[in-house]
LUMDRENNU-422605 format. One record per atom (N, C-alpha, C): residue number from 1; x, y, z; residue in three letters. Coordinates in pm, whole numbers. Example, Ala and Ser with C-alpha at 12.3 -4.5 7.8 and 13.67 -1.06 7.14 Angstrom:
// LUMDRENNU-422605
+-----+--------+--------+--------+---------+
| num |   east |  north |     up | residuo |
+-----+--------+--------+--------+---------+
|   1 |   1319 |   -569 |    780 |     Ala |
|   1 |   1230 |   -450 |    780 |     Ala |
|   1 |   1320 |   -330 |    780 |     Ala |
|   2 |   1285 |   -225 |    708 |     Ser |
|   2 |   1367 |   -106 |    714 |     Ser |
|   2 |   1290 |      3 |    787 |     Ser |
+-----+--------+--------+--------+---------+
END
This chain:
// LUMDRENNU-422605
+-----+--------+--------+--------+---------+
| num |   east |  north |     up | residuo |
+-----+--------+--------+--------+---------+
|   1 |  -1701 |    314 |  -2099 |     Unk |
|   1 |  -1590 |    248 |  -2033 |     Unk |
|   1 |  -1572 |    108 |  -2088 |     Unk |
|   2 |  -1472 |     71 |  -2089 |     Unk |
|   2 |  -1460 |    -41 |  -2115 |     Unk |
|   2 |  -1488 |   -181 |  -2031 |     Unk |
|   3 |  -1559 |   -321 |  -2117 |     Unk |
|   3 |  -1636 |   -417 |  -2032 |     Unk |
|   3 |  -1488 |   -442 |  -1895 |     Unk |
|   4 |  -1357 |   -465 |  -1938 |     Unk |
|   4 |  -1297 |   -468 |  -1855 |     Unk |
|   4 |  -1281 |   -425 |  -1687 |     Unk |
|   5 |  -1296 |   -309 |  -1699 |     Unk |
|   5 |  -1353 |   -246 |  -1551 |     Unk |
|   5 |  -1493 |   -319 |  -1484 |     Unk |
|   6 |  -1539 |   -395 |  -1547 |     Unk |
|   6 |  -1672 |   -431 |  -1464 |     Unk |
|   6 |  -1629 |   -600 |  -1498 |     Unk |
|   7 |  -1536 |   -661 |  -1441 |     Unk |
|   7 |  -1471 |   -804 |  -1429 |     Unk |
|   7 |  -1559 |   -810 |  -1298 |     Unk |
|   8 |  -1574 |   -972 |  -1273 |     Unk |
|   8 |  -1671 |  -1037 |  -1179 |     Unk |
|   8 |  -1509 |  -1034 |  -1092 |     Unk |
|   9 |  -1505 |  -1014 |   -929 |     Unk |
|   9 |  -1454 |  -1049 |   -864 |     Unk |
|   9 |  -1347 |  -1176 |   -859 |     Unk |
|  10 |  -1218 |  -1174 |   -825 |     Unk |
|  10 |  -1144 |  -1304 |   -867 |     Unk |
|  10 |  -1207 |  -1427 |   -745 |     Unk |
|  11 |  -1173 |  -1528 |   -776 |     Unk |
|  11 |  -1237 |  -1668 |   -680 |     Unk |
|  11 |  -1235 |  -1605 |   -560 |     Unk |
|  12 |  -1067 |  -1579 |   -530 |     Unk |
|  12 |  -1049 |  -1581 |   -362 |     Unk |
|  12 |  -1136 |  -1501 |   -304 |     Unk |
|  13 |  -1182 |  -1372 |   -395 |     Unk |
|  13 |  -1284 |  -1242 |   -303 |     Unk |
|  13 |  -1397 |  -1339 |   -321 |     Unk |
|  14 |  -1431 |  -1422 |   -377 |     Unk |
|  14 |  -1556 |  -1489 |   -375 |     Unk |
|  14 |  -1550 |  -1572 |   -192 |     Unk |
|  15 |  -1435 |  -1659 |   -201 |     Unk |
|  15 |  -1407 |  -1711 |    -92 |     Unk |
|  15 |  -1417 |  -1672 |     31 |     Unk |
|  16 |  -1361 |  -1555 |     22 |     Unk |
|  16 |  -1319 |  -1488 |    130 |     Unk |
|  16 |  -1478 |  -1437 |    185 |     Unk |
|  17 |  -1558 |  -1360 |     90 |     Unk |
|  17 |  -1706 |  -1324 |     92 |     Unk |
|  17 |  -1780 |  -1361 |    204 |     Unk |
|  18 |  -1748 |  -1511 |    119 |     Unk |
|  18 |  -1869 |  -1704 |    160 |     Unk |
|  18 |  -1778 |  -1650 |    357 |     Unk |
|  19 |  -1676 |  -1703 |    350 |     Unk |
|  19 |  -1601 |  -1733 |    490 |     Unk |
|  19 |  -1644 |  -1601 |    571 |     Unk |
|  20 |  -1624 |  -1500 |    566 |     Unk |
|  20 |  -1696 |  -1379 |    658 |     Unk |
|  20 |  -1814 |  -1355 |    693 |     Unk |
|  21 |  -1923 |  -1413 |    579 |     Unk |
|  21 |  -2049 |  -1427 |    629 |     Unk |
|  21 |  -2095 |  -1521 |    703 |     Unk |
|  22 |  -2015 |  -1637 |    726 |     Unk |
|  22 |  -2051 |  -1734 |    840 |     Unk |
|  22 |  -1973 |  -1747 |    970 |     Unk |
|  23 |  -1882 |  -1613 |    938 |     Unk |
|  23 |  -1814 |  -1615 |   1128 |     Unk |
|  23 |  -1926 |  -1545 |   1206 |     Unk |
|  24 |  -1930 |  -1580 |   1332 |     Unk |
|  24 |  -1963 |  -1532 |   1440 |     Unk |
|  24 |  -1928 |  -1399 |   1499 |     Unk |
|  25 |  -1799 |  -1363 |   1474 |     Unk |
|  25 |  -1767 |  -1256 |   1479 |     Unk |
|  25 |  -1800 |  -1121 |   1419 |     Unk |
|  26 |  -1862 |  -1001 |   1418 |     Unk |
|  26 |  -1856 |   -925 |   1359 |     Unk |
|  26 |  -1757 |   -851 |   1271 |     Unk |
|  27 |  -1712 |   -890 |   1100 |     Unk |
|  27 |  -1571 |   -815 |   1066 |     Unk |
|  27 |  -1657 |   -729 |    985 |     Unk |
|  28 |  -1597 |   -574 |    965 |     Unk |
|  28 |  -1608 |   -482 |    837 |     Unk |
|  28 |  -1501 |   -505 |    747 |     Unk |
|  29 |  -1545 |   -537 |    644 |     Unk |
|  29 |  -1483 |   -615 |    514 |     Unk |
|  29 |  -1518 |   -489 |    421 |     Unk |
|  30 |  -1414 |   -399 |    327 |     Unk |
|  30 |  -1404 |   -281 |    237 |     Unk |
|  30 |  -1326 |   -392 |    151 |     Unk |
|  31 |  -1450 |   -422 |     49 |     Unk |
|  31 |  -1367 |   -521 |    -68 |     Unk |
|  31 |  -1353 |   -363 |   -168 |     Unk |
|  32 |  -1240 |   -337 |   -177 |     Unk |
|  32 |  -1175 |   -241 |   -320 |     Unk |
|  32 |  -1209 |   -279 |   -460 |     Unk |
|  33 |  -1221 |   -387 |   -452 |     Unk |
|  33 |  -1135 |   -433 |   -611 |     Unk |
|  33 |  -1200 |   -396 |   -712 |     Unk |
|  34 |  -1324 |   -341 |   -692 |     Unk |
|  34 |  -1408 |   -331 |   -800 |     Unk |
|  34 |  -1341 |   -131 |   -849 |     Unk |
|  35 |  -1340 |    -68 |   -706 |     Unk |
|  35 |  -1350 |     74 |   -729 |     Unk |
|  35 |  -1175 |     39 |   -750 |     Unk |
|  36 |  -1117 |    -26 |   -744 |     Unk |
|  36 |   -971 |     -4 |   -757 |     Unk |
|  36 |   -941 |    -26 |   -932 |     Unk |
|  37 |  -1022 |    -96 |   -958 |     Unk |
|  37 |  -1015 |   -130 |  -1094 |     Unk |
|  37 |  -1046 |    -42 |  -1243 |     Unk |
|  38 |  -1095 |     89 |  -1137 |     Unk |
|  38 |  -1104 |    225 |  -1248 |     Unk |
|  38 |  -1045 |    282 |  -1273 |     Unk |
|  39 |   -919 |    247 |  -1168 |     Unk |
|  39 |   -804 |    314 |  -1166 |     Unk |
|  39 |   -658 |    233 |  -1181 |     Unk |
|  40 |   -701 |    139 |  -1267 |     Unk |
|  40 |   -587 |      3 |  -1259 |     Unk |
|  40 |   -440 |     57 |  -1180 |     Unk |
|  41 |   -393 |    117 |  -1241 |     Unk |
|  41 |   -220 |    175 |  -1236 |     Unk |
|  41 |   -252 |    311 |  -1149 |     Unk |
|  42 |   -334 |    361 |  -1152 |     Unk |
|  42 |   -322 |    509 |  -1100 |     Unk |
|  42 |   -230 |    611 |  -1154 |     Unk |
|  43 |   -251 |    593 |  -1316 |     Unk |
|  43 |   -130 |    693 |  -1343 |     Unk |
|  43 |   -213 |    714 |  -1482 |     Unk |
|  44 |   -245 |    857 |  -1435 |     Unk |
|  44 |   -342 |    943 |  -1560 |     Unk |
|  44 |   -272 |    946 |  -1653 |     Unk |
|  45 |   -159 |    909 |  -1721 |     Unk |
|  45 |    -63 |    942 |  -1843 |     Unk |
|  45 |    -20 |    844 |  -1937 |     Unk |
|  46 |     43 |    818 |  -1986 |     Unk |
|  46 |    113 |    717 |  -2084 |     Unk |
|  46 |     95 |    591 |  -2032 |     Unk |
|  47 |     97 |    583 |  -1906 |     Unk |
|  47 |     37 |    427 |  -1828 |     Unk |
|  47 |    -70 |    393 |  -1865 |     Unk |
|  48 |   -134 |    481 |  -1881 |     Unk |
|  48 |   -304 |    458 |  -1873 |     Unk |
|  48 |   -345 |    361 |  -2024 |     Unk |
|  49 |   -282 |    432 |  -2131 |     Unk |
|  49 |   -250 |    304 |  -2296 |     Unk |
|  49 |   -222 |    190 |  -2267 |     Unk |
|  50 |   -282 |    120 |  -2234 |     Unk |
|  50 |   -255 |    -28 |  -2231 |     Unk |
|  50 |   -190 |   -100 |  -2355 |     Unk |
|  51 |   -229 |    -71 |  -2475 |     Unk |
|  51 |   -157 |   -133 |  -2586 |     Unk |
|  51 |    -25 |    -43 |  -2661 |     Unk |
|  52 |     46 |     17 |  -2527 |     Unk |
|  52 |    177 |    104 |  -2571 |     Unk |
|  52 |    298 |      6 |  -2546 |     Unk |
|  53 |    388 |     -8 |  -2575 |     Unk |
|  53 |    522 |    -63 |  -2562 |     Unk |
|  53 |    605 |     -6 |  -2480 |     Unk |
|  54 |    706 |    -29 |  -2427 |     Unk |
|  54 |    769 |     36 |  -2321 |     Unk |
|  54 |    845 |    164 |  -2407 |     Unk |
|  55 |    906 |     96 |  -2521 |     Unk |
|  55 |    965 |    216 |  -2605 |     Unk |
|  55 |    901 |    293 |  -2605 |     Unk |
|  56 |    753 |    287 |  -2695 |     Unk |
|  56 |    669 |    396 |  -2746 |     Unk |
|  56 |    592 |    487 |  -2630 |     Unk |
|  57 |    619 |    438 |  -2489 |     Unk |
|  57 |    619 |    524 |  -2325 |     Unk |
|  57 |    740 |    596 |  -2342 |     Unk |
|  58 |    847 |    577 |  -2378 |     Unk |
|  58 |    972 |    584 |  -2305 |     Unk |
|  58 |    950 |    732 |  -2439 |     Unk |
|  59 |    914 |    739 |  -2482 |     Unk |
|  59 |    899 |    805 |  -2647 |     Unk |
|  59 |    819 |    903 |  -2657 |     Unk |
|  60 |    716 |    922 |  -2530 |     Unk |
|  60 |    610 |   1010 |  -2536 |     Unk |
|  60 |    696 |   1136 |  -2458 |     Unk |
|  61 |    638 |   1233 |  -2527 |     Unk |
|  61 |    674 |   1381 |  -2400 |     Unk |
|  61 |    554 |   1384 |  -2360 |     Unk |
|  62 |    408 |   1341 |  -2379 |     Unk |
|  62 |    344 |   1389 |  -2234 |     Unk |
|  62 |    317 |   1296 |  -2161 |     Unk |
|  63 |    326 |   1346 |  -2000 |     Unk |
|  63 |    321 |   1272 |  -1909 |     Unk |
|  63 |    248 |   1368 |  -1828 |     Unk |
|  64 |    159 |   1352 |  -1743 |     Unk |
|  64 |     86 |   1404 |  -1697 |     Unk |
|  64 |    101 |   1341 |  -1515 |     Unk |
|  65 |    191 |   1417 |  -1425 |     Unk |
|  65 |    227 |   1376 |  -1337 |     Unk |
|  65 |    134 |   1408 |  -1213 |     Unk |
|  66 |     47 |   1462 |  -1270 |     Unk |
|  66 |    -61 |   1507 |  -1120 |     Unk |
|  66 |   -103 |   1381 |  -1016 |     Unk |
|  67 |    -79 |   1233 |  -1107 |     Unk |
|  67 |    -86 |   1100 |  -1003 |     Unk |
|  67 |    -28 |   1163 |   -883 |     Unk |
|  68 |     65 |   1203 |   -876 |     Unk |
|  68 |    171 |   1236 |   -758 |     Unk |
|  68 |    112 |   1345 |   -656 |     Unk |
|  69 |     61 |   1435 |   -682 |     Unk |
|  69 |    -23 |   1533 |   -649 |     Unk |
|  69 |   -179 |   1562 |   -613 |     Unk |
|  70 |   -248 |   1457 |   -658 |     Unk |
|  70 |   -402 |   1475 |   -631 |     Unk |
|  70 |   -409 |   1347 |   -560 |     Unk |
|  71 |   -544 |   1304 |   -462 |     Unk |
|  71 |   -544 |   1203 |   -407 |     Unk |
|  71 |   -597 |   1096 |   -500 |     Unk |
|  72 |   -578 |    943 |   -457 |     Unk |
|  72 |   -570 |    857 |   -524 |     Unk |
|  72 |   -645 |    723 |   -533 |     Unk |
|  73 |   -629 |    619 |   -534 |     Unk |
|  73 |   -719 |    516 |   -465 |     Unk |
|  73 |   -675 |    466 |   -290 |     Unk |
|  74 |   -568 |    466 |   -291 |     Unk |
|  74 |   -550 |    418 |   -146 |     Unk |
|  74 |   -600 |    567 |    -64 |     Unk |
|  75 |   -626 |    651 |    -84 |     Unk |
|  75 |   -652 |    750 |    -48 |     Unk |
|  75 |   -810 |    762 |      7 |     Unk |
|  76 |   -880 |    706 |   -111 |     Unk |
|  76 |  -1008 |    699 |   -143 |     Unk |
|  76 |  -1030 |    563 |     32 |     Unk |
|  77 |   -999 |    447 |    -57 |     Unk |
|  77 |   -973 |    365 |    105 |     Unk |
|  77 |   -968 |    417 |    217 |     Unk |
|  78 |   -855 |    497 |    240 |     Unk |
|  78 |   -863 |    547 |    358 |     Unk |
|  78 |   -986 |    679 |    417 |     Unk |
|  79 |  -1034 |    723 |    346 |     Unk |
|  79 |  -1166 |    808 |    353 |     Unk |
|  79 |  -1281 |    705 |    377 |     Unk |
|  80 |  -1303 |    604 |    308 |     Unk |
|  80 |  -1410 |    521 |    370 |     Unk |
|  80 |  -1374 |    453 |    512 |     Unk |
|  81 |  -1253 |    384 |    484 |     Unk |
|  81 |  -1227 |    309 |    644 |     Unk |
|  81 |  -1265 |    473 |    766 |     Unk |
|  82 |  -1213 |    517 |    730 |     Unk |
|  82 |  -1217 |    669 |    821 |     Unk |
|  82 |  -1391 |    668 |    853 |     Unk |
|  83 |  -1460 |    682 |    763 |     Unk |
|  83 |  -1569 |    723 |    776 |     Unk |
|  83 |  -1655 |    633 |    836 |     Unk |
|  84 |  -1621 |    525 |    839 |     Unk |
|  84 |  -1712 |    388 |    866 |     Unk |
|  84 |  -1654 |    406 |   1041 |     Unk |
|  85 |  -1547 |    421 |   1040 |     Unk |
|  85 |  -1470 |    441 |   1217 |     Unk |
|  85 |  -1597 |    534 |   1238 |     Unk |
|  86 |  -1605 |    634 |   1261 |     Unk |
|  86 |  -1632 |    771 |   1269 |     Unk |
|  86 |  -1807 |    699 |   1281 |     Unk |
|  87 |  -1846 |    648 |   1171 |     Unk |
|  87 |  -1991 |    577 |   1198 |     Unk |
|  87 |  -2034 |    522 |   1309 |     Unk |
|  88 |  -1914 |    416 |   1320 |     Unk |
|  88 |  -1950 |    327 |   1431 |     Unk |
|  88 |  -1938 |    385 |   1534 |     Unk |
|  89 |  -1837 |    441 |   1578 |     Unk |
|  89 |  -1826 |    510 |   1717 |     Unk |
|  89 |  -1923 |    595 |   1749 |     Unk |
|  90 |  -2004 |    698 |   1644 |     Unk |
|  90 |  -2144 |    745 |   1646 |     Unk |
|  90 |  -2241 |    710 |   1705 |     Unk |
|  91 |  -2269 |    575 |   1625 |     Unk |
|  91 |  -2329 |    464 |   1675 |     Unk |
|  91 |  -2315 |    420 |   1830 |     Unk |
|  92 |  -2211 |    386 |   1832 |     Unk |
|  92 |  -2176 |    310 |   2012 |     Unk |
|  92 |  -2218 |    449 |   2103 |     Unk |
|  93 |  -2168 |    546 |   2068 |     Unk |
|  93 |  -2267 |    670 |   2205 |     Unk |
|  93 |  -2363 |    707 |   2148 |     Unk |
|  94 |  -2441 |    690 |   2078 |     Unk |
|  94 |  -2576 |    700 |   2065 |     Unk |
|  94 |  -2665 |    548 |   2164 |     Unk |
|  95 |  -2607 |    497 |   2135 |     Unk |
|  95 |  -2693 |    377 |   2211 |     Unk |
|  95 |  -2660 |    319 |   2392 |     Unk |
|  96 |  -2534 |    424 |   2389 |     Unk |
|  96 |  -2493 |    447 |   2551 |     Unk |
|  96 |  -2613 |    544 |   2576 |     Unk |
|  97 |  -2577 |    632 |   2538 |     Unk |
|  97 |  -2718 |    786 |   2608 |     Unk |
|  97 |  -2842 |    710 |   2593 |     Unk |
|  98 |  -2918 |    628 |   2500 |     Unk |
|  98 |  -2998 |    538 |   2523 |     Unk |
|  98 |  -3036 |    454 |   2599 |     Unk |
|  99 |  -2948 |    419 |   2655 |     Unk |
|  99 |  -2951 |    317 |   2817 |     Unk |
|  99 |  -2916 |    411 |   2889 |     Unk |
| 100 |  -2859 |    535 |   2902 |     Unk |
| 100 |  -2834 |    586 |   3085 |     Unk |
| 100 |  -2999 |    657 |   3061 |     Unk |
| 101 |  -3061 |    695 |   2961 |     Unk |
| 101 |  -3174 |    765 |   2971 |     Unk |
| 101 |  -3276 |    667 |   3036 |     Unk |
| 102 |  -3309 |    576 |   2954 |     Unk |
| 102 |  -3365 |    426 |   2971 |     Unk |
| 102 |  -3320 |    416 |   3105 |     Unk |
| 103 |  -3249 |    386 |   3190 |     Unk |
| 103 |  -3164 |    375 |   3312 |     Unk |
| 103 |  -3225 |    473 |   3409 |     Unk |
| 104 |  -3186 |    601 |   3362 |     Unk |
| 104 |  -3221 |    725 |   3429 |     Unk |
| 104 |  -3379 |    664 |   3446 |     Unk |
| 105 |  -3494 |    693 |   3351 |     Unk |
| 105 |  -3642 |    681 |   3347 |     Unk |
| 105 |  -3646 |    588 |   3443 |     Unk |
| 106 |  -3621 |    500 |   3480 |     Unk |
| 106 |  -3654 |    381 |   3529 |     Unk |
| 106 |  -3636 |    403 |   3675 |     Unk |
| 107 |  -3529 |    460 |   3743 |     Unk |
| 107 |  -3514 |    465 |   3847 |     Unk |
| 107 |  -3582 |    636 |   3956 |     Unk |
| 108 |  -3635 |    692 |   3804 |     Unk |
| 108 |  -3724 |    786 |   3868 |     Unk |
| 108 |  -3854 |    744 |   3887 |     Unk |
| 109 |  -3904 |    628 |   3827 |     Unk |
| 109 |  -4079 |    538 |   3866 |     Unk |
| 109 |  -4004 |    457 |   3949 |     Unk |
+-----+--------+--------+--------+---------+
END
């Protein structure tokens, strides 16, 4: 692959990083940019040549349109945000039945 795909994060994701790790608040932060960056354009075809000209696009017969058809990066996003939901909420009734048990035990001694 090329060194390009493995670019250090731009400032602001640096910024942004620093600032979320010192709130108080709990945020889930899905920084993309790295897995988005394998897929710059999302377009398996004549896009994908970076050193093509618009003519020499405009010029190609293959185009390979399955971008349109298979899932994608925002796609991919939305499968992790999904899954991380799906975690946490796991999480939160697992540690409810933990206290009514805890709860329960306690009020049978």
């Amino acid at each position: 692959m090329e060194e390009t795909y493995f670019e250090e994060d731009p400032p602001m994701v640096k910024i942004l990083e620093s600032t979320l790790k010192r709130m108080k608040t709990p945020v889930f932060y899905l920084n993309v940019t790295r897995m988005t960056n394998f897929r710059r354009d999302a377009h398996p075809s004549v896009y994908r040549e970076q050193n093509m000209t618009e003519e020499e696009r405009s010029l190609s017969r293959v185009q390979d349109c399955s971008h349109w058809c298979l899932p994608g990066v925002p796609d991919t996003w939305n499968e992790i945000v999904y899954s991380h939901l799906l975690f946490k909420h796991k999480q939160k009734e697992l540690k409810q039945q933990q206290q009514r048990l805890v709860h329960n035990s306690m009020r049978l001694h």
